[in-house]
PDB file of N, CA, C, O and CB in Angstrom:
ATOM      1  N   UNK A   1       0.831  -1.187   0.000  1.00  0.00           N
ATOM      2  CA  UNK A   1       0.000   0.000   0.000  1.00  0.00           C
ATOM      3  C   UNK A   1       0.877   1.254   0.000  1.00  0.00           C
ATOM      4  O   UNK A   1       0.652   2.298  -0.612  1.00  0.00           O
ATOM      5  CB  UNK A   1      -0.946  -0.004   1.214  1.00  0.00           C
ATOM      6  N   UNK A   2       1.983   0.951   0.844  1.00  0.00           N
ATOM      7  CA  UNK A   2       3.129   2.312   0.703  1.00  0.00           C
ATOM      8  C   UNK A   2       3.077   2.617  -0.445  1.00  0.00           C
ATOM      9  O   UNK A   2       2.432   3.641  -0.670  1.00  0.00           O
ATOM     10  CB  UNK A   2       4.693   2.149   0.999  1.00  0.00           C
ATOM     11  N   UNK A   3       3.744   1.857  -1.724  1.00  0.00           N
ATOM     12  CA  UNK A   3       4.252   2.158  -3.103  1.00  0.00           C
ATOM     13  C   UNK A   3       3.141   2.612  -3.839  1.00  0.00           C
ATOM     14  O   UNK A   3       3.282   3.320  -4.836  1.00  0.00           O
ATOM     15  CB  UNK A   3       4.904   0.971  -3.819  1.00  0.00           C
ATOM     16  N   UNK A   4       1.967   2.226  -3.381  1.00  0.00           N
ATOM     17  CA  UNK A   4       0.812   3.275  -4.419  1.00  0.00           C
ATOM     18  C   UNK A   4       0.509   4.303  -3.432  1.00  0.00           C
ATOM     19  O   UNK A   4      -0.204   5.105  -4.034  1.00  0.00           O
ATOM     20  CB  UNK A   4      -0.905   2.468  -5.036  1.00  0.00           C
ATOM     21  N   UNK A   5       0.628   4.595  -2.561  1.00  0.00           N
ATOM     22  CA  UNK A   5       0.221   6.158  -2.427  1.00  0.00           C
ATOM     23  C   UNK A   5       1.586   6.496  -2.324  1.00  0.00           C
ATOM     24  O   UNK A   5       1.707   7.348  -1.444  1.00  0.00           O
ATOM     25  CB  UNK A   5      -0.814   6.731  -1.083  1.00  0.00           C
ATOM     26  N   UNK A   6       2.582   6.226  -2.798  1.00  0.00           N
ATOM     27  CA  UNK A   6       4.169   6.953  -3.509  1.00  0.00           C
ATOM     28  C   UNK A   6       3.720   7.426  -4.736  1.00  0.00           C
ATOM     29  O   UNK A   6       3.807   8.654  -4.751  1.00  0.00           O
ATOM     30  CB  UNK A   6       5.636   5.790  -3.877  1.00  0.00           C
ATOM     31  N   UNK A   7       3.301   6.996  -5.718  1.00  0.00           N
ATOM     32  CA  UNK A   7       3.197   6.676  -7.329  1.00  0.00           C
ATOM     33  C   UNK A   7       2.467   8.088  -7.637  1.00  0.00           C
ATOM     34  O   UNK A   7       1.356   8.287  -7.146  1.00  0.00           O
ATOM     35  CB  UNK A   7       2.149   5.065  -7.855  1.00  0.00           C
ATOM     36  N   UNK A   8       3.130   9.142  -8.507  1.00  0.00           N
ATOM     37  CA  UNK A   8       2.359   9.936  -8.630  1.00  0.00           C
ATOM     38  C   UNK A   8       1.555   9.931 -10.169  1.00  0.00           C
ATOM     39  O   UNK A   8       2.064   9.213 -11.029  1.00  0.00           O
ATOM     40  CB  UNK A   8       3.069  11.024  -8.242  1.00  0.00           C
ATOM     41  N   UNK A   9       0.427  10.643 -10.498  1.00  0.00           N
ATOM     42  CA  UNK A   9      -0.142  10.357 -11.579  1.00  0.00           C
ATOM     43  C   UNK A   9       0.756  10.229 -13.114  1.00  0.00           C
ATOM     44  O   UNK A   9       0.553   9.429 -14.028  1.00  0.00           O
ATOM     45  CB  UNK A   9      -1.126  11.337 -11.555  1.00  0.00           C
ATOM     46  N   UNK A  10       1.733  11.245 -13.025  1.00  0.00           N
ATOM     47  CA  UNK A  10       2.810  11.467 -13.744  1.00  0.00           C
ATOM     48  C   UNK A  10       3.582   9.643 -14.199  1.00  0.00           C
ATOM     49  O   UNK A  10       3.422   8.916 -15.180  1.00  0.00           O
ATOM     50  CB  UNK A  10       3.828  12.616 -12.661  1.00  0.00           C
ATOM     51  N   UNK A  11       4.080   9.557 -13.432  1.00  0.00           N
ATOM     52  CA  UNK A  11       4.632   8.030 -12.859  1.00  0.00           C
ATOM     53  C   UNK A  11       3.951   6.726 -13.673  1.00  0.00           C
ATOM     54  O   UNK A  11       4.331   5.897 -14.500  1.00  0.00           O
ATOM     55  CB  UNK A  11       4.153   7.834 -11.068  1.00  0.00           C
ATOM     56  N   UNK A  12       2.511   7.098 -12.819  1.00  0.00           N
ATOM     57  CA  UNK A  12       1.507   6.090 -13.620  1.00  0.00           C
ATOM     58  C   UNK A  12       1.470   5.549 -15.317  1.00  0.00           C
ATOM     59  O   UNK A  12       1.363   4.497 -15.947  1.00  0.00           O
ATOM     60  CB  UNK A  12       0.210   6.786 -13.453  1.00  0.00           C
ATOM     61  N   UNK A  13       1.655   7.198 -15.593  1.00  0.00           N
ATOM     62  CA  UNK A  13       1.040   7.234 -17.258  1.00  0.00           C
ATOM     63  C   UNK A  13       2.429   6.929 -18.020  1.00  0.00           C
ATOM     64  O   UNK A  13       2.426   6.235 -19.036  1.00  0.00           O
ATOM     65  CB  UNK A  13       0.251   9.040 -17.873  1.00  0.00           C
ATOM     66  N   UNK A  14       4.049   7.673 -17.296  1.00  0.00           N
ATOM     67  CA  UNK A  14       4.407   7.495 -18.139  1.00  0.00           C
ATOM     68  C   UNK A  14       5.179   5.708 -17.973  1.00  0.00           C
ATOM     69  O   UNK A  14       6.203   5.332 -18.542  1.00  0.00           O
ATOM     70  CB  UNK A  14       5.087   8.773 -18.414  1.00  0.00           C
ATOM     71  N   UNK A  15       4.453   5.026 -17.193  1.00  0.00           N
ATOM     72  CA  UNK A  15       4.906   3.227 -16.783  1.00  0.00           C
ATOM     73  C   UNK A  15       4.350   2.859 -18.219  1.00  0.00           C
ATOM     74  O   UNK A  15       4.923   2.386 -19.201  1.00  0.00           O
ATOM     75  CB  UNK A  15       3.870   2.157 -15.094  1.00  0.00           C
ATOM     76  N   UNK A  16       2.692   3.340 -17.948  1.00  0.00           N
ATOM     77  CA  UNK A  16       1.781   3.081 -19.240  1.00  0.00           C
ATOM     78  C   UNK A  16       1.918   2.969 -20.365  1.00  0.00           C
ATOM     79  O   UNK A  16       1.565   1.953 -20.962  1.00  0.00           O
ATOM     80  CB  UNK A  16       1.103   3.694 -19.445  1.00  0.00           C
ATOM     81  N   UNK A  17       2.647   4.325 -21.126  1.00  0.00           N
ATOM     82  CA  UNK A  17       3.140   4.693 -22.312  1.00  0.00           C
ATOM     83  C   UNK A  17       4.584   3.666 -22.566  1.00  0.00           C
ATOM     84  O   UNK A  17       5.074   3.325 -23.643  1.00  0.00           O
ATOM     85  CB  UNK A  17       3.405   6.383 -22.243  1.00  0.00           C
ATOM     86  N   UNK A  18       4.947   3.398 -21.449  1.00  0.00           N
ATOM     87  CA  UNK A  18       6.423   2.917 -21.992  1.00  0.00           C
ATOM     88  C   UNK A  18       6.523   0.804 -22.248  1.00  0.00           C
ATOM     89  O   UNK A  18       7.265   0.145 -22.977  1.00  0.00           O
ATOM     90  CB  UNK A  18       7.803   3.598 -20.372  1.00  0.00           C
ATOM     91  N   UNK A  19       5.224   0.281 -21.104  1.00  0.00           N
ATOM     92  CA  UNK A  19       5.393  -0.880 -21.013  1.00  0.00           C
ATOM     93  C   UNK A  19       3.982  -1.812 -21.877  1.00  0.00           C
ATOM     94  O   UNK A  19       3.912  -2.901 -22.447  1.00  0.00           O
ATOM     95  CB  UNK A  19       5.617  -1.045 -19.449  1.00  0.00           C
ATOM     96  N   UNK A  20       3.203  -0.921 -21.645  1.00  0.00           N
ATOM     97  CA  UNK A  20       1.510  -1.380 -22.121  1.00  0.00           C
ATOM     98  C   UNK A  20       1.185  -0.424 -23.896  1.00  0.00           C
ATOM     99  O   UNK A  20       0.653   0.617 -24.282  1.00  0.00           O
ATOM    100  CB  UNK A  20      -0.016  -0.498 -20.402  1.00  0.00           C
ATOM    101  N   UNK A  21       1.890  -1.581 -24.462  1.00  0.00           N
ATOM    102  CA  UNK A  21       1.709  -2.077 -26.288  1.00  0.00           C
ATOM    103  C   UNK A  21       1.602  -2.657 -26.681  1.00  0.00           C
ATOM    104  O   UNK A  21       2.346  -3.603 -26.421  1.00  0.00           O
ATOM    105  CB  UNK A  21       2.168  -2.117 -27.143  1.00  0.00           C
ATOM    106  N   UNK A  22       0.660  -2.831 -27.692  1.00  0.00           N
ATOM    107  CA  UNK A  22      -0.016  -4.176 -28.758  1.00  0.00           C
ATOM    108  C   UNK A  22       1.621  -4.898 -28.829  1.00  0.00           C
ATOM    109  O   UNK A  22       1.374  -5.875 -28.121  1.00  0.00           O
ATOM    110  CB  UNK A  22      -0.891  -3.505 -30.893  1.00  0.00           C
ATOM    111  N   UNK A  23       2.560  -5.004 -29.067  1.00  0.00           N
ATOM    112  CA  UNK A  23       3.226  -5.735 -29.173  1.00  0.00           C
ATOM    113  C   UNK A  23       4.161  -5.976 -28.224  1.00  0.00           C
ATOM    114  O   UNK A  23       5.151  -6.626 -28.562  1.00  0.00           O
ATOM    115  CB  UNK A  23       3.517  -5.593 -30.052  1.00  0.00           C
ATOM    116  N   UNK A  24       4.036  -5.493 -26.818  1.00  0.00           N
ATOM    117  CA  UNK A  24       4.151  -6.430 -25.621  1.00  0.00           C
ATOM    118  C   UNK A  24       3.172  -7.519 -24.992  1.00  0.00           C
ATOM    119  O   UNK A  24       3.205  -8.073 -23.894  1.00  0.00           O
ATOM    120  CB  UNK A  24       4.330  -5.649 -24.674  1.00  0.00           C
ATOM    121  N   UNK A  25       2.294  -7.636 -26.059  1.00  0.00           N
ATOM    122  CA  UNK A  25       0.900  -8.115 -25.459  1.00  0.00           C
ATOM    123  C   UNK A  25       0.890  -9.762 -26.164  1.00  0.00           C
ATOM    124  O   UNK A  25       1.406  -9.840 -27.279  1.00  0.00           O
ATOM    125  CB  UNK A  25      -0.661  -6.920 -26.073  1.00  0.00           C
ATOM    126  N   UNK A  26       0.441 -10.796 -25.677  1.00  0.00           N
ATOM    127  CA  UNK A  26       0.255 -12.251 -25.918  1.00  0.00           C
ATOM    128  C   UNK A  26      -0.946 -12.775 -25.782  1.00  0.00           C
ATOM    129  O   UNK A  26      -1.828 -12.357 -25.032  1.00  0.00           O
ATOM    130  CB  UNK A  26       0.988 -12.977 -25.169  1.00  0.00           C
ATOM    131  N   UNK A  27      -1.005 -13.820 -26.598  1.00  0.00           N
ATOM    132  CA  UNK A  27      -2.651 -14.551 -27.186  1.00  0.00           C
ATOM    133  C   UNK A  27      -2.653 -15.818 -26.713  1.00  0.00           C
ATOM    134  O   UNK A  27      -1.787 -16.680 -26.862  1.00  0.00           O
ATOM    135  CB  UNK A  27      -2.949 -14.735 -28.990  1.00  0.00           C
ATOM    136  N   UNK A  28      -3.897 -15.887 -26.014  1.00  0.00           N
ATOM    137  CA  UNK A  28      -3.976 -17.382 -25.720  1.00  0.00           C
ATOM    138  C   UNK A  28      -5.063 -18.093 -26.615  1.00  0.00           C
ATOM    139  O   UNK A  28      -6.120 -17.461 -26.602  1.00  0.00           O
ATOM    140  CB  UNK A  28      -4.335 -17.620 -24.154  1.00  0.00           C
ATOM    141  N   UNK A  29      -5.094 -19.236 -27.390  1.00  0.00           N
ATOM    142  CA  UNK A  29      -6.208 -19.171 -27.613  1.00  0.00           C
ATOM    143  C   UNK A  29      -6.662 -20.933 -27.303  1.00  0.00           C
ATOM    144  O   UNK A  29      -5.724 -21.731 -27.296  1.00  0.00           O
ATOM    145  CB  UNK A  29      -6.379 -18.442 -29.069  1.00  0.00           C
ATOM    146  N   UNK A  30      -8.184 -21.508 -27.043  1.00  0.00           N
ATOM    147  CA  UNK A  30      -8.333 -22.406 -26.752  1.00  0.00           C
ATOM    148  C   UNK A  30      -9.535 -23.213 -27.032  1.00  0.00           C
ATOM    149  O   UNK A  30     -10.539 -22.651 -26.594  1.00  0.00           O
ATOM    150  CB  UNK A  30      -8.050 -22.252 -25.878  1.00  0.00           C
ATOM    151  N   UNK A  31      -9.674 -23.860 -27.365  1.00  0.00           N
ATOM    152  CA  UNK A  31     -10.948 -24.663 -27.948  1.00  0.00           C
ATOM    153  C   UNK A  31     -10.767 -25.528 -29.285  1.00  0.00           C
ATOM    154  O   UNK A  31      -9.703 -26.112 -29.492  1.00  0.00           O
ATOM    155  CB  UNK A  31     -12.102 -23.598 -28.283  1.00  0.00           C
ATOM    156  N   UNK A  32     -12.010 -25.604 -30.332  1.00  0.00           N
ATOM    157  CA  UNK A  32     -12.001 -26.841 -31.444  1.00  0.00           C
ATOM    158  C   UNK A  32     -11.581 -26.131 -32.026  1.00  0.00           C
ATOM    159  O   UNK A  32     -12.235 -25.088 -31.987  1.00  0.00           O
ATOM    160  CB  UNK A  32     -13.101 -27.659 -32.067  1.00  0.00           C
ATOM    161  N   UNK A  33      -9.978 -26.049 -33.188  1.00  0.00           N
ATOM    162  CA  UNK A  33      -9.936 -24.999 -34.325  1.00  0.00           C
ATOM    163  C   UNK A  33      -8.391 -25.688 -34.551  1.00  0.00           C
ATOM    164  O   UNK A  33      -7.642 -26.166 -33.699  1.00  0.00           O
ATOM    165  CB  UNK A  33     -10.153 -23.011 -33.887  1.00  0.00           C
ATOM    166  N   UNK A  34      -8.193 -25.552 -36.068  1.00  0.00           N
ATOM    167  CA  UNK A  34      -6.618 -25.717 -36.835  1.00  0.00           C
ATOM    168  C   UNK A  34      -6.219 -24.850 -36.506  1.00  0.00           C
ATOM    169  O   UNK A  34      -6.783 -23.765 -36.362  1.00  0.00           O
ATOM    170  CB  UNK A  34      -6.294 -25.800 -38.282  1.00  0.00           C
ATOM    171  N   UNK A  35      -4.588 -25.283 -36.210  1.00  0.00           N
ATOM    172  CA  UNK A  35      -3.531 -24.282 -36.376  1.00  0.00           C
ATOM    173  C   UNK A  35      -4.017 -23.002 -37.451  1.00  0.00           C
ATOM    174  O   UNK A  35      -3.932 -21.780 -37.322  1.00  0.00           O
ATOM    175  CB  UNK A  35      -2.163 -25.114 -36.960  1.00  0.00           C
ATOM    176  N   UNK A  36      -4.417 -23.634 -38.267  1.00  0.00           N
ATOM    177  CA  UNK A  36      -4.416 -22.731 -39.446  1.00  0.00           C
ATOM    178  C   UNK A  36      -5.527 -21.805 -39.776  1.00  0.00           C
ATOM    179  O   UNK A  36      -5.559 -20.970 -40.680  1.00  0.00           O
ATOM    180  CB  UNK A  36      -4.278 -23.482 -40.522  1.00  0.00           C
ATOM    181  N   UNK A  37      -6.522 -22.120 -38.806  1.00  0.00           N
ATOM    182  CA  UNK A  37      -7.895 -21.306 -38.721  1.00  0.00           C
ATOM    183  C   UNK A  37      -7.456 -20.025 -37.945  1.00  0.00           C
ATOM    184  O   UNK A  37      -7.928 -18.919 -38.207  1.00  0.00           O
ATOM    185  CB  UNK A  37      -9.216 -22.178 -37.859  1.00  0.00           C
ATOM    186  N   UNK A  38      -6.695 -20.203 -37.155  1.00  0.00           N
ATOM    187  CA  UNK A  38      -6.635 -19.765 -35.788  1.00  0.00           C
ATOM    188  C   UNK A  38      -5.266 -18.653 -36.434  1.00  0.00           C
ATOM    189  O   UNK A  38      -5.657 -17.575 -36.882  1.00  0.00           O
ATOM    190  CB  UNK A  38      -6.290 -21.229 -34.352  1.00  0.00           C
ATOM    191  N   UNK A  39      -4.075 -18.867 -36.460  1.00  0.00           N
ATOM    192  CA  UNK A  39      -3.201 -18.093 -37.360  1.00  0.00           C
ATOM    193  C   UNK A  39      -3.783 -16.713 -38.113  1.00  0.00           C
ATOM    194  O   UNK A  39      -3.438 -15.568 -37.825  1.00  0.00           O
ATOM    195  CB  UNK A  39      -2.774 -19.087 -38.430  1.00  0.00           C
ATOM    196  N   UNK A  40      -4.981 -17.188 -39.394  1.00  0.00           N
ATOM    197  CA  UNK A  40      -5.741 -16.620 -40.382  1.00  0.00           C
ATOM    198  C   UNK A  40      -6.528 -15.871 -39.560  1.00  0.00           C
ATOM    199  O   UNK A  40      -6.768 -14.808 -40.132  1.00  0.00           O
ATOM    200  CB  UNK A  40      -6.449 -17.520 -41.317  1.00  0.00           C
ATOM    201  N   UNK A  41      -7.114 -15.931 -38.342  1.00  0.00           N
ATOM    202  CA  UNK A  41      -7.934 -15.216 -38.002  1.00  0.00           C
ATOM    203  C   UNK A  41      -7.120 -13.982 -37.043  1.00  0.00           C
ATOM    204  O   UNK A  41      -7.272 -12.761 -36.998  1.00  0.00           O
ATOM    205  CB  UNK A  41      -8.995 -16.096 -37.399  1.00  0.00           C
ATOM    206  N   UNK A  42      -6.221 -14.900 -36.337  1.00  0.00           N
ATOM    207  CA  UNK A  42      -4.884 -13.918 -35.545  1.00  0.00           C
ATOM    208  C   UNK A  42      -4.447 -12.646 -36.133  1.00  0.00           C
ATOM    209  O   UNK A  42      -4.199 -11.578 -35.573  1.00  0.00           O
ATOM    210  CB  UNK A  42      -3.437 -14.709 -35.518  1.00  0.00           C
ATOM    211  N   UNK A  43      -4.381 -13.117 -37.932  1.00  0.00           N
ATOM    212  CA  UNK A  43      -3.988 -12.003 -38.903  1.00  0.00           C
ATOM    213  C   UNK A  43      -4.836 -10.914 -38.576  1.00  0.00           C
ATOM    214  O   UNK A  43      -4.713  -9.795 -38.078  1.00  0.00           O
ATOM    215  CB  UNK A  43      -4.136 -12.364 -40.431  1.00  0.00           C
ATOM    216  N   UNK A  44      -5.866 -11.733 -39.094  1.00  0.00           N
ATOM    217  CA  UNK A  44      -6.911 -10.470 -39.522  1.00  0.00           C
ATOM    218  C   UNK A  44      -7.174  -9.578 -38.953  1.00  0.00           C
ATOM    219  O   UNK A  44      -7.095  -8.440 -39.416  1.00  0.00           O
ATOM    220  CB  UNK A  44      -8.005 -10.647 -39.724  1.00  0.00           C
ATOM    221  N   UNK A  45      -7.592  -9.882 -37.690  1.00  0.00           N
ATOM    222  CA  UNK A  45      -8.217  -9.250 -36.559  1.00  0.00           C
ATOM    223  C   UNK A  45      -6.528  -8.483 -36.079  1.00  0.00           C
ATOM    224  O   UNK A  45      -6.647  -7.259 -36.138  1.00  0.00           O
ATOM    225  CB  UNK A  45      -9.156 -10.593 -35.274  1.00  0.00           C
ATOM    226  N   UNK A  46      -5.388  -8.812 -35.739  1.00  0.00           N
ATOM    227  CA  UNK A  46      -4.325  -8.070 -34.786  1.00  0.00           C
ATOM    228  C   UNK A  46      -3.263  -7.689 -36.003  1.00  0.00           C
ATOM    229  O   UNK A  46      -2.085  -7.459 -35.731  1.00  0.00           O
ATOM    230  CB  UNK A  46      -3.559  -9.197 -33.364  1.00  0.00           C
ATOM    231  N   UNK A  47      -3.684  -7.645 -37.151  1.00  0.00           N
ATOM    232  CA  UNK A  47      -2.257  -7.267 -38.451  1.00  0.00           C
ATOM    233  C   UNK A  47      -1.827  -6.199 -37.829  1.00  0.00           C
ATOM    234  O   UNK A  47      -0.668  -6.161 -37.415  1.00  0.00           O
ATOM    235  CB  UNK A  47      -2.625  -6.787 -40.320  1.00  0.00           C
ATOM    236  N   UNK A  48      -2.645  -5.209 -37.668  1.00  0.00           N
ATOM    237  CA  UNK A  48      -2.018  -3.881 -37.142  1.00  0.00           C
ATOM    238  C   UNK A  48      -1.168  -4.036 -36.288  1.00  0.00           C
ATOM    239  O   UNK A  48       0.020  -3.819 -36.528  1.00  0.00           O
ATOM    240  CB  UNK A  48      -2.830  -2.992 -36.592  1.00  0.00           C
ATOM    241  N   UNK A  49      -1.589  -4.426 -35.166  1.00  0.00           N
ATOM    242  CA  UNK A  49      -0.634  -4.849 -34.305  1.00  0.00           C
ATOM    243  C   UNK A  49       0.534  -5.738 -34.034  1.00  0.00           C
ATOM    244  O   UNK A  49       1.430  -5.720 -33.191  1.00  0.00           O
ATOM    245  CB  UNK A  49      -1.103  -5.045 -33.758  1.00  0.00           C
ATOM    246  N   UNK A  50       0.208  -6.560 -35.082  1.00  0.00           N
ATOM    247  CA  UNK A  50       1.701  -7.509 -34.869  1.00  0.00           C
ATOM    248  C   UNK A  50       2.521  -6.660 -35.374  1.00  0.00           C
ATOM    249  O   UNK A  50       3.710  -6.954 -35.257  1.00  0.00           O
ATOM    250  CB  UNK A  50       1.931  -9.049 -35.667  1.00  0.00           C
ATOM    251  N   UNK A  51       2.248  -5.627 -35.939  1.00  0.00           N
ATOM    252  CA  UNK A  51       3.424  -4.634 -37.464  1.00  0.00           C
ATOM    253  C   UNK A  51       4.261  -3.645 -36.263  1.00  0.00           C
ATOM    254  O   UNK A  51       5.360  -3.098 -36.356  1.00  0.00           O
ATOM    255  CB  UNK A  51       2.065  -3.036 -39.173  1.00  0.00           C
ATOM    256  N   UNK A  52       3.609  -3.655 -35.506  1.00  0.00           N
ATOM    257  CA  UNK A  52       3.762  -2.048 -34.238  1.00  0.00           C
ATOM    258  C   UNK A  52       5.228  -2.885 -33.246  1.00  0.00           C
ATOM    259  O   UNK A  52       5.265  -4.013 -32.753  1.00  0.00           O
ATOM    260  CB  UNK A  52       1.508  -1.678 -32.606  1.00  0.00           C
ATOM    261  N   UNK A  53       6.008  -2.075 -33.249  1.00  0.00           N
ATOM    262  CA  UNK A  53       7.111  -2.165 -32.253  1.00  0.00           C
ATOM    263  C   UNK A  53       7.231  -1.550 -31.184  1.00  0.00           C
ATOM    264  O   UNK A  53       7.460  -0.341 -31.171  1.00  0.00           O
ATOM    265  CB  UNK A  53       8.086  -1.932 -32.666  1.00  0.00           C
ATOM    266  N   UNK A  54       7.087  -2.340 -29.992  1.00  0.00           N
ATOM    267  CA  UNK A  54       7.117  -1.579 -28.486  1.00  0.00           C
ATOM    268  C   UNK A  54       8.118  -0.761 -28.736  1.00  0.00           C
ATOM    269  O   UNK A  54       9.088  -0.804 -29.494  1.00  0.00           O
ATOM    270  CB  UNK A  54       7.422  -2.472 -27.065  1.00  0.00           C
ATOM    271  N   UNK A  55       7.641   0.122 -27.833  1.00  0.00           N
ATOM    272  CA  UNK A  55       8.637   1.513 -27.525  1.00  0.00           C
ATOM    273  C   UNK A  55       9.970   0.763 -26.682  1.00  0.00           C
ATOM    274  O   UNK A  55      11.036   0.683 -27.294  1.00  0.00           O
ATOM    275  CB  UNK A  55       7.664   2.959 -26.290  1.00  0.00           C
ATOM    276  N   UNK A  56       9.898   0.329 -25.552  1.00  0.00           N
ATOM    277  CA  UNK A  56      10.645  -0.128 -24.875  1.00  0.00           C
ATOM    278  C   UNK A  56      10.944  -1.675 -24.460  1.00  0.00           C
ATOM    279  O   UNK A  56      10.093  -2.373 -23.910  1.00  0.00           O
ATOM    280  CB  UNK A  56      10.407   0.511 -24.121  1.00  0.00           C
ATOM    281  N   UNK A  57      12.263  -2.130 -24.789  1.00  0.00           N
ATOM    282  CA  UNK A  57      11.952  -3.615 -24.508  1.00  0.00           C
ATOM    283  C   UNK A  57      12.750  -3.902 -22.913  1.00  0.00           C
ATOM    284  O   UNK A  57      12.834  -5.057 -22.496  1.00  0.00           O
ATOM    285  CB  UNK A  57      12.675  -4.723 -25.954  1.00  0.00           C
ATOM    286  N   UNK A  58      13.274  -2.799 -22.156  1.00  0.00           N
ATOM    287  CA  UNK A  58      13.776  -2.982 -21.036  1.00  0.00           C
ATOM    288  C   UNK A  58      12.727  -4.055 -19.660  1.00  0.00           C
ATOM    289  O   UNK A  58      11.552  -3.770 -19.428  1.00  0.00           O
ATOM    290  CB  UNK A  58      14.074  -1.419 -20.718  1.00  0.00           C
ATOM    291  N   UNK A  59      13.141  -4.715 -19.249  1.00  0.00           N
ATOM    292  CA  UNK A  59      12.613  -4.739 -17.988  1.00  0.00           C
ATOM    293  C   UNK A  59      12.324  -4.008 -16.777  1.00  0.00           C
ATOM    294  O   UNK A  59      13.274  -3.254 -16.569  1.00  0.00           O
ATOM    295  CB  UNK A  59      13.024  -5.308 -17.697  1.00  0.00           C
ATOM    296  N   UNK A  60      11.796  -3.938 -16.244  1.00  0.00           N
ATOM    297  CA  UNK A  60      11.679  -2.968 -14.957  1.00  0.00           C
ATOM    298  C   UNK A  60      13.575  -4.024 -14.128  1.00  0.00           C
ATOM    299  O   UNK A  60      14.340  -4.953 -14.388  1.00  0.00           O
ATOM    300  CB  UNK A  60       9.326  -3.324 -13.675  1.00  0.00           C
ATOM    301  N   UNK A  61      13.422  -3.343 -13.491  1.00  0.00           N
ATOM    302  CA  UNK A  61      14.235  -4.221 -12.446  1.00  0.00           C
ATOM    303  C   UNK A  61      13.899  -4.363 -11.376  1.00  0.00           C
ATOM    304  O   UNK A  61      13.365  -3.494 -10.686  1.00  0.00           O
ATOM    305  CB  UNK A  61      15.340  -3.932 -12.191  1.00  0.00           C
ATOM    306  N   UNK A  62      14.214  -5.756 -10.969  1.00  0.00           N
ATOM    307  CA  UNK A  62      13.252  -6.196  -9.782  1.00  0.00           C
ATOM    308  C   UNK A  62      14.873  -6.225  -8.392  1.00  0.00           C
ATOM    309  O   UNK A  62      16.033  -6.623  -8.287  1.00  0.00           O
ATOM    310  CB  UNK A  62      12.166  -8.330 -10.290  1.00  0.00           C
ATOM    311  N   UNK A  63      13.836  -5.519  -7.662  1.00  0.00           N
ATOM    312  CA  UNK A  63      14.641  -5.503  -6.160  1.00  0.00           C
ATOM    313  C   UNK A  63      14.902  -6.610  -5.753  1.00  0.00           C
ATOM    314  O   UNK A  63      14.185  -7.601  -5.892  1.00  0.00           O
ATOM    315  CB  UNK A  63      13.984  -4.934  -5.005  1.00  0.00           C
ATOM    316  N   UNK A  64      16.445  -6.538  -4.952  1.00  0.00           N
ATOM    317  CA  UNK A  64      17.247  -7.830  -4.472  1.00  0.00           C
ATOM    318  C   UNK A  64      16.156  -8.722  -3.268  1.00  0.00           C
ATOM    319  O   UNK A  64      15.345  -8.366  -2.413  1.00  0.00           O
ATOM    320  CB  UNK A  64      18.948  -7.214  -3.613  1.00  0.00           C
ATOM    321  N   UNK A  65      16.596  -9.830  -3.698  1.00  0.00           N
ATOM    322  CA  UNK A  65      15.227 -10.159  -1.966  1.00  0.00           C
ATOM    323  C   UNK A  65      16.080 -10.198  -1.039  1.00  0.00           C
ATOM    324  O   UNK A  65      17.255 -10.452  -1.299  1.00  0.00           O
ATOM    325  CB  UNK A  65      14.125 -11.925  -1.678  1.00  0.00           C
ATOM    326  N   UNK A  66      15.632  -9.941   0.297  1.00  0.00           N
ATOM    327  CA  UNK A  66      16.786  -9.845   1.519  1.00  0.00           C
ATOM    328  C   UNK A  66      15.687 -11.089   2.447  1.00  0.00           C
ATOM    329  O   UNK A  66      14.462 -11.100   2.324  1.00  0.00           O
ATOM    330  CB  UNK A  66      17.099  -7.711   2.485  1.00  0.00           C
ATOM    331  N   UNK A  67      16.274 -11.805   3.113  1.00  0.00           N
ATOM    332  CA  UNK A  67      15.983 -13.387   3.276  1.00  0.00           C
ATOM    333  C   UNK A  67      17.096 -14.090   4.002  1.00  0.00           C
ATOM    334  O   UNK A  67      18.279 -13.750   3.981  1.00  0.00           O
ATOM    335  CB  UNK A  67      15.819 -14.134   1.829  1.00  0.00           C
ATOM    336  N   UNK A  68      16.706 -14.859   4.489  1.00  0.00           N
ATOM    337  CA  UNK A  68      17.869 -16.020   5.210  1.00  0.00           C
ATOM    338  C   UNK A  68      16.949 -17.342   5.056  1.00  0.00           C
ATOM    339  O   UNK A  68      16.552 -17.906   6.076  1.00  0.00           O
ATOM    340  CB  UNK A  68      18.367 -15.682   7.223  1.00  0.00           C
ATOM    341  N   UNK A  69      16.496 -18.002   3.327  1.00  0.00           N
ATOM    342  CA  UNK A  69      16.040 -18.730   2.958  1.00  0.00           C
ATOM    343  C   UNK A  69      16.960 -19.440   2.116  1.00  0.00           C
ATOM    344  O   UNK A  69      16.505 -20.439   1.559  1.00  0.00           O
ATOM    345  CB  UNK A  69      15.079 -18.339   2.624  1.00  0.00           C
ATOM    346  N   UNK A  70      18.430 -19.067   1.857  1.00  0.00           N
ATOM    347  CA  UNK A  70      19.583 -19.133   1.208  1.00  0.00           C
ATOM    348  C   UNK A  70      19.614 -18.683  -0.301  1.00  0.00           C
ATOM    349  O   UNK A  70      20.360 -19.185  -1.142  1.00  0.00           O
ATOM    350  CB  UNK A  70      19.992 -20.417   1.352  1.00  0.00           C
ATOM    351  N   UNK A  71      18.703 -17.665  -0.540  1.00  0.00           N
ATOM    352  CA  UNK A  71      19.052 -16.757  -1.646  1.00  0.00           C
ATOM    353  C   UNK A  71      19.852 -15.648  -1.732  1.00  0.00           C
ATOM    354  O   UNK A  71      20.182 -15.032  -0.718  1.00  0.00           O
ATOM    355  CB  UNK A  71      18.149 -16.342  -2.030  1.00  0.00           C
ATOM    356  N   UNK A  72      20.198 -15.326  -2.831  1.00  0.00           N
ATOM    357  CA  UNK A  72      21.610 -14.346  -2.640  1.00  0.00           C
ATOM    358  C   UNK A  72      20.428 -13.334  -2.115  1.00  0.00           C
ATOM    359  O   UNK A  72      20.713 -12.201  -1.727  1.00  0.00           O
ATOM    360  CB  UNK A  72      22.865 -13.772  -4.324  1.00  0.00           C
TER     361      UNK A  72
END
């Protein structure tokens, strides 16, 4: 709860803009259908988007864990 009332609106949007893009984004799909139905329809519907290159491909970086579970 600390780290969101840290986060200022500023913060928020620009996480938004930099990590949340059609082509950081993944498809699940599941039920009766060919590879090949499913592909053809993937096109159609997300072409735009498969074409689009994230702005950023960095990771956030994730903080060291501090522990005596024998992780660094």
């Amino acid at each position: 709860m600390e780290d969101l009332m840290r986060i200022s609106l500023e913060d928020l949007k620009k996480y938004y803009q930099t990590y949340y893009h059609p082509a950081n984004a993944f498809l699940v799909a599941v039920g009766n259908f060919t590879r090949g139905e499913m592909l053809a329809r993937i096109e159609k519907t997300f072409a735009a988007f498969l074409r689009a290159r994230p702005r950023n491909r960095k990771s956030p970086k994730t903080p060291r864990r501090q522990g005596s579970a024998g992780f660094p």
